[in-house]
C-alpha positions as CSV (number, residue, x, y, z in Angstrom):
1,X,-29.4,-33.4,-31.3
2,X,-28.8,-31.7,-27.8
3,X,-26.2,-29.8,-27.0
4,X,-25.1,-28.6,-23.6
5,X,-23.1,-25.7,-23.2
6,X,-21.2,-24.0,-20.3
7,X,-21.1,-20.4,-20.7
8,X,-17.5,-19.4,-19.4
9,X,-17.5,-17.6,-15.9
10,X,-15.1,-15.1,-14.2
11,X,-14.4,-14.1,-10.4
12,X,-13.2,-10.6,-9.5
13,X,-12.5,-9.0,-6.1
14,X,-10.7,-6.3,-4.9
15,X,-7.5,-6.5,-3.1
16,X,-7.2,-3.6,-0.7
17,X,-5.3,-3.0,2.7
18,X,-6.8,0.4,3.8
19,X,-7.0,-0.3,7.5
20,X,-4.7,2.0,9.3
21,X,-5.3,5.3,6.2
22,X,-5.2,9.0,7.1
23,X,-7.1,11.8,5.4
24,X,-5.4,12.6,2.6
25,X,-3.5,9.7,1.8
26,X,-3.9,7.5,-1.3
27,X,-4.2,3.5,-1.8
28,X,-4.3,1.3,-4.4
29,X,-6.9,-1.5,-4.9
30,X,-5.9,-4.0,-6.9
31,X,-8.9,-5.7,-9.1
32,X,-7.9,-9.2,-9.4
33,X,-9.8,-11.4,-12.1
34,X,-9.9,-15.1,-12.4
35,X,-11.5,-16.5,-15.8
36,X,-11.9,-20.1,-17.3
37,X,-11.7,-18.2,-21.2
38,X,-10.1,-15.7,-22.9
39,X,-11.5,-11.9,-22.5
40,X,-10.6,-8.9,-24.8
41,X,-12.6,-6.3,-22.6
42,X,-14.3,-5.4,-19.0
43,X,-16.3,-2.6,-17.3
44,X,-15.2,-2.4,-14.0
45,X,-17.2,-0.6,-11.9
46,X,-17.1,0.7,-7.7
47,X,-19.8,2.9,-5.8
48,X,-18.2,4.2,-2.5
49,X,-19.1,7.2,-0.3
50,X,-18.0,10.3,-2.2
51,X,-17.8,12.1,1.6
52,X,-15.2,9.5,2.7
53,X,-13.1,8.4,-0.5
54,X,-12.4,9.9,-3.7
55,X,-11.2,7.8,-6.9
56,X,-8.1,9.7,-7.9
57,X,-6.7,6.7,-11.2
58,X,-7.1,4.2,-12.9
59,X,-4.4,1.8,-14.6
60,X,-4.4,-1.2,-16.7
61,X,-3.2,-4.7,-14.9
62,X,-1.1,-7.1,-16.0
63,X,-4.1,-8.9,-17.4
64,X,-3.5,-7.0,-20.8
65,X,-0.1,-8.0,-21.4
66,X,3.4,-5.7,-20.6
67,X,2.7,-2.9,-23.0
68,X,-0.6,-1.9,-21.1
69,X,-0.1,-2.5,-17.8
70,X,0.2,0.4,-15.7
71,X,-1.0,2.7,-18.5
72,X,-4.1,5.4,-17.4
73,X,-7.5,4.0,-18.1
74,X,-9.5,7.1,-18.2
75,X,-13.4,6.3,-16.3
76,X,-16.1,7.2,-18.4
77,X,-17.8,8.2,-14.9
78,X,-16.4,9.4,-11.5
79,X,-19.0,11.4,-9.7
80,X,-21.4,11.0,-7.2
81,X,-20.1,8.0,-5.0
82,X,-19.8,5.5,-8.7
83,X,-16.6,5.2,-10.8
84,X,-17.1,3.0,-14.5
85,X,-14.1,2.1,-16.3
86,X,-13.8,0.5,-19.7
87,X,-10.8,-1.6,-20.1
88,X,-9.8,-3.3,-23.2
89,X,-7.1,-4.6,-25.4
90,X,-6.3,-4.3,-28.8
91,X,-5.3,-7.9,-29.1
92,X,-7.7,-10.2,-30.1
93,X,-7.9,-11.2,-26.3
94,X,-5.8,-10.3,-22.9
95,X,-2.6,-11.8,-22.6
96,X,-3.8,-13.6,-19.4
97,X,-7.0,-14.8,-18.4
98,X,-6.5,-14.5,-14.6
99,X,-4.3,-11.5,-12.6
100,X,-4.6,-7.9,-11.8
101,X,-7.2,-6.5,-14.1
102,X,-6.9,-3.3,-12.4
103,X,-4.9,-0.4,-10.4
104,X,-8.2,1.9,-9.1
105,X,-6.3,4.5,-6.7
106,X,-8.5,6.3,-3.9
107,X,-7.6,9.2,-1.4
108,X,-9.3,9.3,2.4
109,X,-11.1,12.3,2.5
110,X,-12.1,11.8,6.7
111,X,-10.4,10.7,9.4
112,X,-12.3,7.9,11.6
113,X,-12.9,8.3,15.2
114,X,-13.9,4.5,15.7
């Protein structure tokens, strides 16, 4: 007997408008997930240039269902130009399987010239 499975996939990207920031002044990049099965957890994870742009939070999406969304997800690193989160919930899977699996909110630490 053969069986064929198809292991369940799962699109992220990042939703970000930063074009026209100032040193100093903080975004929010919304992690958007799009998923063919149910999900109880995810490690999201973002290198940048720590000269540029600083990771200041994290907050659940709506991804885990009204009670979590919005609440601080605390990285497990930040340092060095790489930020890790661990983001979970403590159903037995998200509410959703597609939408904002994440809030990451950066500062500008430069100005551009170009």
């Amino acid at each position: 007997r053969t069986e064929t499975s198809v292991k369940p996939s799962a699109e992220m990207m990042m939703i970000f408008d930063g074009e026209k920031m100032k040193k100093g002044e903080r975004a929010k990049i919304a992690v958007m997930v799009k998923s063919e099965a149910e999900f109880r957890s995810a490690v999201v994870g973002l290198n940048f240039d720590p000269e540029k742009v600083a990771v200041r939070s994290v907050t659940f999406g709506d991804v885990f269902g009204e009670k979590m969304a919005n609440t601080p997800a605390t990285p497990f690193a930040n340092k060095n130009g790489k930020m890790y989160v661990s983001l979970w919930t403590l159903d037995d899977a998200a509410k959703y399987s597609s939408g904002i699996l994440a809030y990451i909110e950066i500062c500008l630490l430069y100005t551009s010239d170009a």
